[in-house]
N, C-alpha and C positions, 0 to 999 in steps of 0.2 A: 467163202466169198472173197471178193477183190477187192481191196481199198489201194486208191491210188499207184495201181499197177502191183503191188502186195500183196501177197494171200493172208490171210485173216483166217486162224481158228477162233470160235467163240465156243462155250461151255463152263459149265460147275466143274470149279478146284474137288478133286479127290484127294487131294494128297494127305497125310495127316499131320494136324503144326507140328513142328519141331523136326521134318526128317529133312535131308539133305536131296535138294532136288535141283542142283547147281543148273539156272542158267546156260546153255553153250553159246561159245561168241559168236557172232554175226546172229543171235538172236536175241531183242528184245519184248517183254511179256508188258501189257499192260494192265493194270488189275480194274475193277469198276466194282464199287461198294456203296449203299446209302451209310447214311450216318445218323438216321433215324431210329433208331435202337433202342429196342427194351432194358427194361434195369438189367435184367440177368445175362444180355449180352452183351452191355458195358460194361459190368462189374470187373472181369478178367481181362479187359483192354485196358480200366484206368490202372488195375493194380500194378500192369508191366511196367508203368512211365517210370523214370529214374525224379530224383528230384528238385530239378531245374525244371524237368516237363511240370511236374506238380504245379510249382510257384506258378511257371506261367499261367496253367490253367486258374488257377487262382486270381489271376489280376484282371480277368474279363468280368465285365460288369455284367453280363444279361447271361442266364442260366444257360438258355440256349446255346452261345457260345462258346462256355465251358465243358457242356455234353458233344460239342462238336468237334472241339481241340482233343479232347481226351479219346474220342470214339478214334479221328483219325490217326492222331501219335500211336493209339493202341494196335487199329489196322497195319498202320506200317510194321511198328515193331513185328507183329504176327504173322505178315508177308516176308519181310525180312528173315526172319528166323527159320521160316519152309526153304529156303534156299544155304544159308549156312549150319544148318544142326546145331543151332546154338538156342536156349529160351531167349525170350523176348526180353525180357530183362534184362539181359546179361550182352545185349547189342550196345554199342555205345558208341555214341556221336561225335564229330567233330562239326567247325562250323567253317567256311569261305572264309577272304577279307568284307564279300557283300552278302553272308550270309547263308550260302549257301549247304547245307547240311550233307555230311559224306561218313562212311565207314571206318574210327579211328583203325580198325584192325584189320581190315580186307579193302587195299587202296585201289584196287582193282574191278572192284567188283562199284557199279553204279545203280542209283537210286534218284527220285525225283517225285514231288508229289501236290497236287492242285485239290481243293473243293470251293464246288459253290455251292452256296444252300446245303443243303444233305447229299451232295455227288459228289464223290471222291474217286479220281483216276491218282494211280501209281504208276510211273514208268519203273523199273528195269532192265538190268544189260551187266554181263560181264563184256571188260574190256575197252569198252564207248561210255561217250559220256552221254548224257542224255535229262532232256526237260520237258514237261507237262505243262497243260496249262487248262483249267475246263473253266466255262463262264455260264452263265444265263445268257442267252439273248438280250441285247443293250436298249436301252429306250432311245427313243429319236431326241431326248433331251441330252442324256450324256453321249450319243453318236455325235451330235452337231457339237458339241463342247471342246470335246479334246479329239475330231479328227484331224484337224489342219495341225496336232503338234504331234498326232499318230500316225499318220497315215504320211508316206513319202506323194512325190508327184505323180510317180505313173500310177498306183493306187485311187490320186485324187480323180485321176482324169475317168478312170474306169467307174467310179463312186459314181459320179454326177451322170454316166445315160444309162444308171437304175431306177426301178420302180419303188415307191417306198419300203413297201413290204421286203422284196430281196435285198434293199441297201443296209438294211439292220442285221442279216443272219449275212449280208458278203462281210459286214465290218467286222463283226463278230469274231467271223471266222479267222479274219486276219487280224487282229487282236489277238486270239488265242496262239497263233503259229508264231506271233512275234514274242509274245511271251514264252511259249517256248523255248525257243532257241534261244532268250537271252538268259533263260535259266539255266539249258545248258550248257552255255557258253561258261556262266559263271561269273560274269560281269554284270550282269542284272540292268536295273535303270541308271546304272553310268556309262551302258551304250543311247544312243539316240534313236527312237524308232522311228522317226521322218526319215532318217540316212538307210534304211533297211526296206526292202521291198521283197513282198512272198508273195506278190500276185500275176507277174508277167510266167515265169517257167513253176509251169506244175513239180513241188516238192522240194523246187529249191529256195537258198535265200539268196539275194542277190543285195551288193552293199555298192553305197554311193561312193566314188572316187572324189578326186580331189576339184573336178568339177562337175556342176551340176546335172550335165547332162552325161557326164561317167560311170554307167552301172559293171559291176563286174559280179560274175557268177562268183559265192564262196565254195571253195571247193572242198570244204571239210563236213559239211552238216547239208540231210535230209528230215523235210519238214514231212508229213503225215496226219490226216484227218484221223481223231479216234471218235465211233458210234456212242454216245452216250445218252440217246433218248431227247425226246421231242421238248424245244423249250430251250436246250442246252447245246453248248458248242465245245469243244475239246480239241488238243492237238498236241502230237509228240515230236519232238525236236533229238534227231540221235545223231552220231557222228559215222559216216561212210556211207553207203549208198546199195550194200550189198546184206543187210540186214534183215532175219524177217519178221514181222511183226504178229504176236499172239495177244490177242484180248481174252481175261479169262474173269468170269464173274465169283465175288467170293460169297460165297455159300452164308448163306439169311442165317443159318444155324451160331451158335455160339461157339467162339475157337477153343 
């Protein structure tokens, strides 16, 4: 199928962990995993974590939390590793000035990764950089809260002649693609998301100039709807425009 002008493969990973199955450029994979997981198929996800991963799973108060951190860190690791021929273990992190997590040994090769609840989307990409972002659907209490500091004007204008129901999954939506892109941007929330609009040109961002009424197209990043089931909203943030996008689901089985 077609997501936003994009072809879209969907299907179950064949591959086996640990083989080399590099990425080619101009193509980004998006992974879709729950994180609701049996003991025995957590077990070999938490034991990859190095241990800084450990500690932090460690300092979350509510179990659930800690079965959440662990299952995702462990997914990444185990995604990560199908592409470089290396165990999951033996992956090792570096971190942004804002945080953002990268390959101390493959600086070329990108990564990125979002959950809400039990749904976890991965971006990948050799060569582009690139950011996720998945949510639940937002309630009308925190829509009306933080959209006059989220949402830019032309956003605000289009917000206001919807019907309740679609103003929660449009906000969503654009919450999700703004997140995105500021994660792959790499500057996180020390950009402004009022000064940022993804709603007037399908896929692109477009940023506010030096006055108000000054938008200009960014020319370096395309924004992208990912499917990730009813409820839920997601979106991929990659760098160029000639990119294709695969969604692959990771296999319910134990890695």
């Amino acid at each position: 199928m077609e997501v936003d002008g994009r072809m879209m493969t969907t299907g179950r990973d064949e591959t086996a962990p640990g083989s080399t199955c590099a990425t080619r450029v101009g193509t980004v994979d998006v992974w879709r995993a729950h994180l609701n997981l049996q003991p025995d198929q957590l077990l070999p996800l938490a034991r990859c974590l190095d241990e800084e991963e450990q500690a932090r799973a460690g300092r979350f108060h509510f179990q659930r939390d800690v079965v959440r951190f662990r299952a995702s860190r462990g997914l990444l690791r185990h995604i990560l590793a199908r592409y470089l021929g290396t165990p999951p273990e033996r992956i090792r992190f570096g971190y942004g000035p804002m945080g953002k997590p990268f390959l101390l040994e493959h600086p070329g090769f990108h990564f990125n990764l979002s959950h809400a609840d039990d749904v976890l989307v991965v971006g990948v990409a050799h060569g582009c950089r690139v950011g996720v972002d998945v949510e639940r659907v937002f309630s009308e209490v925190v829509m009306d809260d933080v959209s006059r500091m989220v949402l830019s004007h032309p956003e605000r204008v289009v917000l206001g002649r919807l019907h309740d129901e679609e103003r929660l999954e449009w906000f969503t939506r654009l919450w999700t693609r703004k997140e995105a892109y500021i994660k792959a941007d790499g500057r996180g929330m020390s950009l402004q998301l009022d000064q940022i609009d993804v709603s007037t040109q399908s896929g692109r961002v477009r940023l506010r100039g030096e006055r108000p009424e000054d938008w200009y197209v960014c020319p370096q990043w395309a924004v992208r709807a990912i499917p990730v089931g009813s409820g839920y909203t997601a979106a991929l943030a990659a760098e160029g425009f000639d990119w294709r996008l695969t969604c692959v689901d990771w296999s319910s089985e134990a890695p």
